[in-house]
N, C-alpha and C positions, 0 to 999 in steps of 0.2 A: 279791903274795907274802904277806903280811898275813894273805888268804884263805887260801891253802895252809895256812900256818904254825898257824892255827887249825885247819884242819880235820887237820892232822896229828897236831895235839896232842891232839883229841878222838877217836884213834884209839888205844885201849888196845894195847900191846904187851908181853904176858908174858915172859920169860925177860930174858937177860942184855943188854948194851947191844950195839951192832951194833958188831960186827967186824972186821977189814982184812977189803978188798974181795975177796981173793983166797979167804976162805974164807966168803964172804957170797953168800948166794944165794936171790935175791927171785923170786918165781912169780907169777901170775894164775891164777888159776881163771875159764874161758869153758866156757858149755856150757848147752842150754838146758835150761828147767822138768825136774829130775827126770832129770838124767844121773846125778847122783851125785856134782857137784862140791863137796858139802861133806864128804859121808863121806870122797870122796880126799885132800883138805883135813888130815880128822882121822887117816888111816892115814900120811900124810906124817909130821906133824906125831907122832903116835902118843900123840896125846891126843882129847879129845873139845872141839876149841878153837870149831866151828861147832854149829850146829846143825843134826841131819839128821833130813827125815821124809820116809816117800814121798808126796806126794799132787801134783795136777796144779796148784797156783797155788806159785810161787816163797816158799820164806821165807826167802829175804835179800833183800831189796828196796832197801838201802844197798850199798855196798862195807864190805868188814869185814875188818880185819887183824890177823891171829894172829904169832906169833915161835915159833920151837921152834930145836933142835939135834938133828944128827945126826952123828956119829962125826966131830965137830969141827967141823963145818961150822953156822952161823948159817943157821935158813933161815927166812925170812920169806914168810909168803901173803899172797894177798887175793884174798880170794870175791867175785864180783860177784853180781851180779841174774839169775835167769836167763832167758835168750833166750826169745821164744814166749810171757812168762808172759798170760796172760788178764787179767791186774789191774793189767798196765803196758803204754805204750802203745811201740812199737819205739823213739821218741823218745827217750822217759826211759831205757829202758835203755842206749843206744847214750852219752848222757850222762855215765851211771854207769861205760861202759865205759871212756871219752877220762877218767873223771878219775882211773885206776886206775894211769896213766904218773904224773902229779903225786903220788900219794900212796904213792908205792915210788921217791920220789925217791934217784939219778938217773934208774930206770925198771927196767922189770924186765928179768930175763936171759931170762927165756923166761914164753911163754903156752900153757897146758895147757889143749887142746881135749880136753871132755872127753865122751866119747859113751860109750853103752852097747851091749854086745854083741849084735848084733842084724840088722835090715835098715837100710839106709842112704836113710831115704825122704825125702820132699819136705820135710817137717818139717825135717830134718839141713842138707841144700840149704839151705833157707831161714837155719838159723841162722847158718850158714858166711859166706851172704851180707850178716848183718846183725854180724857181725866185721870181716867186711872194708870194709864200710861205715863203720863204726866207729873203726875203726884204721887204715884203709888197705892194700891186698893185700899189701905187703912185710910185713905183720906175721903171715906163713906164714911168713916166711924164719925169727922167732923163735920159733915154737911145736914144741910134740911133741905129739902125739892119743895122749890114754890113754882105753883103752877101760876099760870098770867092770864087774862082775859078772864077772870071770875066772872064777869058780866053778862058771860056768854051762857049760865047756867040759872035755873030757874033754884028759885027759893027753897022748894020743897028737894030739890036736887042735892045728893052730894055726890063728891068727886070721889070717895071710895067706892058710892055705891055704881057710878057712872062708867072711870074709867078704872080705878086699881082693882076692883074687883075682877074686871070684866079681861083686866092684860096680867098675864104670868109675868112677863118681863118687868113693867112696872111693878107691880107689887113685889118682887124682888129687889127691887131696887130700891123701894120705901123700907124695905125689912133689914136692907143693908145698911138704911140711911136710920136705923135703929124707929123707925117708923112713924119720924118727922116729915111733915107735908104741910103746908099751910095755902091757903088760895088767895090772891092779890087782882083785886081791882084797881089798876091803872089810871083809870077816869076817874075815878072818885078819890082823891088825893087826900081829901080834907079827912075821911074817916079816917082815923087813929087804931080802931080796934086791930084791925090786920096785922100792924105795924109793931103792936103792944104784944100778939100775939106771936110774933116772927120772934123776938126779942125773948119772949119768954124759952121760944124753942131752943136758941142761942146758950141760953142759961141750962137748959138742960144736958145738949152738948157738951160743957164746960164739967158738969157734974157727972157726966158720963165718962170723960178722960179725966176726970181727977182734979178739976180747977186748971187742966193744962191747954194752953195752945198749940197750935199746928208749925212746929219752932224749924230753924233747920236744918239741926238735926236731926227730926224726925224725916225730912225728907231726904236728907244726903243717905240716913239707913234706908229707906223705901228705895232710892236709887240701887243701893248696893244688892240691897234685897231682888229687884228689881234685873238686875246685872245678873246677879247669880242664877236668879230665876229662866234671865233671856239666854243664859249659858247653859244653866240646865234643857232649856225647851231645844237651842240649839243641836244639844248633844243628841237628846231625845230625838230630834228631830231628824240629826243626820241618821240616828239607827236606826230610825225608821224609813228613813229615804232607804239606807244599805239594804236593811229588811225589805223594802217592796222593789229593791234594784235585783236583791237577789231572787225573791219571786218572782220578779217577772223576767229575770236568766233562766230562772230555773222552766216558766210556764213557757219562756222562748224557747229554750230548750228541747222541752215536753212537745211544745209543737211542731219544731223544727224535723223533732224525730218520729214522732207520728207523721207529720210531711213527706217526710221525705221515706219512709217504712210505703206511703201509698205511693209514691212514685215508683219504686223499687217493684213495689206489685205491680201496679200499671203498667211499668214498663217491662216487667217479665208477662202479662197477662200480653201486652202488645207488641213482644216478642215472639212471644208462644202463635198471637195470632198470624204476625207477619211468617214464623217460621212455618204453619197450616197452609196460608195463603199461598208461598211462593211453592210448597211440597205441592196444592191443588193444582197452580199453575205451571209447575211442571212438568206433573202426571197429565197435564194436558197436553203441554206444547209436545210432551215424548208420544202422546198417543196421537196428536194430529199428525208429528212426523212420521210415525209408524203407517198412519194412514196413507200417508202421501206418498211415504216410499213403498208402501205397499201399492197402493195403483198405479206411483211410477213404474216400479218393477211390472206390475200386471201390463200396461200398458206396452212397455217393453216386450216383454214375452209374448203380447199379443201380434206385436208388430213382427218379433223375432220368429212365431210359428207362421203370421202369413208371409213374411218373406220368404220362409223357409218352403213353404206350401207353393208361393208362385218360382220359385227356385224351382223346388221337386217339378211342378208342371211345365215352366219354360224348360228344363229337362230332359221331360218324357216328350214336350213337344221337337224338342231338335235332336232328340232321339230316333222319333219317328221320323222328321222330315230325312234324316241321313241314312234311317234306314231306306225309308222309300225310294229317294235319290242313289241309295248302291243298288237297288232291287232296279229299278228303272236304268240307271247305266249298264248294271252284268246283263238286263236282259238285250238292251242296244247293243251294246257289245257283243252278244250272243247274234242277235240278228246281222251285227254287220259281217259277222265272220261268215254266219253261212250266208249272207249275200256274196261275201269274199269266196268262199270255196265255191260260190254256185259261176261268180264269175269267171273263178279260174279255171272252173272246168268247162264253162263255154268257149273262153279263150283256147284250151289244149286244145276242144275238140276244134274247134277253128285249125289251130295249126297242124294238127295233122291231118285236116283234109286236104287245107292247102301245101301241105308238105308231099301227098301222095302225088299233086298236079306239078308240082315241081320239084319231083325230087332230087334233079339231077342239079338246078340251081341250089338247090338247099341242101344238099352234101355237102357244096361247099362251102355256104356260110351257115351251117347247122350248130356248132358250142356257139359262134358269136351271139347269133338271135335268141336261140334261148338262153343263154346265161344272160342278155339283154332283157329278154321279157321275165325272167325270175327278177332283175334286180327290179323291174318295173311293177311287179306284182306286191313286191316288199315295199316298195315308196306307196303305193296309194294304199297298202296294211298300214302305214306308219301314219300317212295322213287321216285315214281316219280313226285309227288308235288315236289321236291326239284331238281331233275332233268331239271327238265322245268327253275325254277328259276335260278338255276346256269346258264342255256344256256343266259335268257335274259340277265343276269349280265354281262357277254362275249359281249356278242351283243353292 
């Protein structure tokens, strides 16, 4: 409490001292980068107690609390940080926002969502969600949505007919906001009616919760709430992870085995084909070898019957030529003998003519001479006996 106490005290508050409660009436400003929640701030208040500029990074970055009056009534702000900024991170602001219950102690009467007159985009969405994150969803029950830039709409225009009608999101959010809206022109400060009319909304809020503010207890149970909650979505959330983990084991699974069921086909279909393929190509390479050893062998045999063929003729030709060569010899042969007996019988008859003219010489060398001319008649039979033979041998 200590902390509080300090940081309470280091929070300047202008005007008079606070109030009975009944004419005391504490606000929040929520809204993110660039709604406009300090101008509405300064048009409440009807001073220039914030400070406002347009551009897209937040300049409040702390909580900051103003004091003013209005037609009796104490009203005390506090501006926060605003939502979305780019130079804070969701953390820190959602921080800034839990500690705007302790420093508007007992808490405030209501929280002014503060949007600008417009389309209701994801931007808005998001901020709504980092409120309620913040403070817990029961802290719709104590807000009112003031829209900014009234100025920007024509007279005969309103803003339920313009933009809550026309967005589901927003008019959810007015219906959560128990279906307080108020529109705030910025520029024109000096009109009171807006001011009297926010104020009254305030008062209804108040009777809507029972005469109670937004205290912090209510928010330490919204936390817990909150906790329990972010434990329940957790839990939910891991069995829904497990659940879509196991799905998608189960559908990897499923396809794994259908996968691989085609592969298994595939590759018995590209088995079967390769086991056709290599049977086709080897009923070929057996039948081109069959061919081959087939014309080898032909070939062979062709060679082997005309070898055999000029065999057979070379053959029959030295066949012949040997038979004609002994036909030719026996018949030389035949002629030399009866040249030989025709000699011999020239030769006898010689000698015994000459033997009758000297027979009285030739008695006494008669066995030598003719055992002489017999040995002489046998040498030229032997020479030309060999004669003959030498020629066949040539032949």
């Amino acid at each position: 409490m200590s902390s509080i106490s300090k940081q309470l005290s280091s929070i300047t508050c202008t005007g008079r001292k606070e109030s009975s409660s009944s004419s005391e009436v504490r606000l929040v400003m929520l809204g993110k980068t660039g709604s406009g929640k300090s101008a509405t701030a300064n048009s409440i208040l009807g001073r220039r107690a914030f400070e406002s500029q347009v551009c897209s990074a937040s300049v409040t970055r702390r909580c900051r609390r103003a004091c003013g009056d209005f037609r009796g009534r104490h009203i005390t702000l506090l501006d926060t940080p605003g939502l979305l900024d780019p130079y804070q991170t969701p953390q820190e602001v959602q921080k800034e926002l839990k500690r705007s219950v302790t420093l508007l102690f007992p808490g405030p009467h209501a929280f002014l969502l503060v949007f600008q007159i417009g389309r209701f985009t994801e931007e808005e969405k998001e901020a709504v969600l980092q409120i309620k994150q913040a403070m817990g969803p029961q802290v719709l029950g104590f807000s009112v949505v003031v829209f900014t830039h009234g100025d920007s709409l024509a007279e005969e225009i309103s803003v339920k007919h313009c933009l809550i009608e026309r967005c589901e999101g927003l008019a959810e959010l007015v219906a959560r906001c128990g279906g307080r809206y108020c529109v705030f022109n910025n520029h024109n400060s000096k009109t009171k009616e807006q001011v009297s009319e926010l104020l009254a909304m305030v008062d209804s809020v108040g009777k809507a919760n029972g005469g109670s503010c937004y205290t912090s207890k209510m928010l330490q149970a919204a936390e817990e709430e909150m906790a329990q909650n972010l434990q329940v979505e957790r839990r939910l959330q891991k069995e829904k992870e497990e659940l879509v983990k196991r799905k998608q084991e189960a559908a990897v699974r499923e396809w794994y085995q259908r996968e691989l069921e085609k592969i298994q086909s595939k590759s018995e279909r590209e088995i079967q084909e390769l086991r056709r393929k290599y049977e086709i190509l080897r009923e070929k390479d057996e039948k081109l070898a069959r061919e081959k050893g087939e014309q080898q062998l032909r070939l062979v045999t062709t060679k082997m019957e005309e070898q055999k063929t000029n065999e057979g003729k070379l053959k029959r030709q030295l066949d012949e030529s040997l038979r004609r060569e002994r036909e030719r010899c026996q018949v030389e042969i035949r002629r030399l003998k009866r040249e030989l007996g025709k000699c011999s019988e020239l030769y006898e008859e010689d000698i015994l003519k000459k033997s009758a003219e000297e027979q009285s010489f030739i008695t006494a060398f008669t066995r030598p001479v003719t055992g002489y001319a017999q040995e002489m008649g046998l040498v030229v039979l032997n020479i030309a006996v060999e004669s003959i033979g030498a020629s066949c041998a040539i032949q």
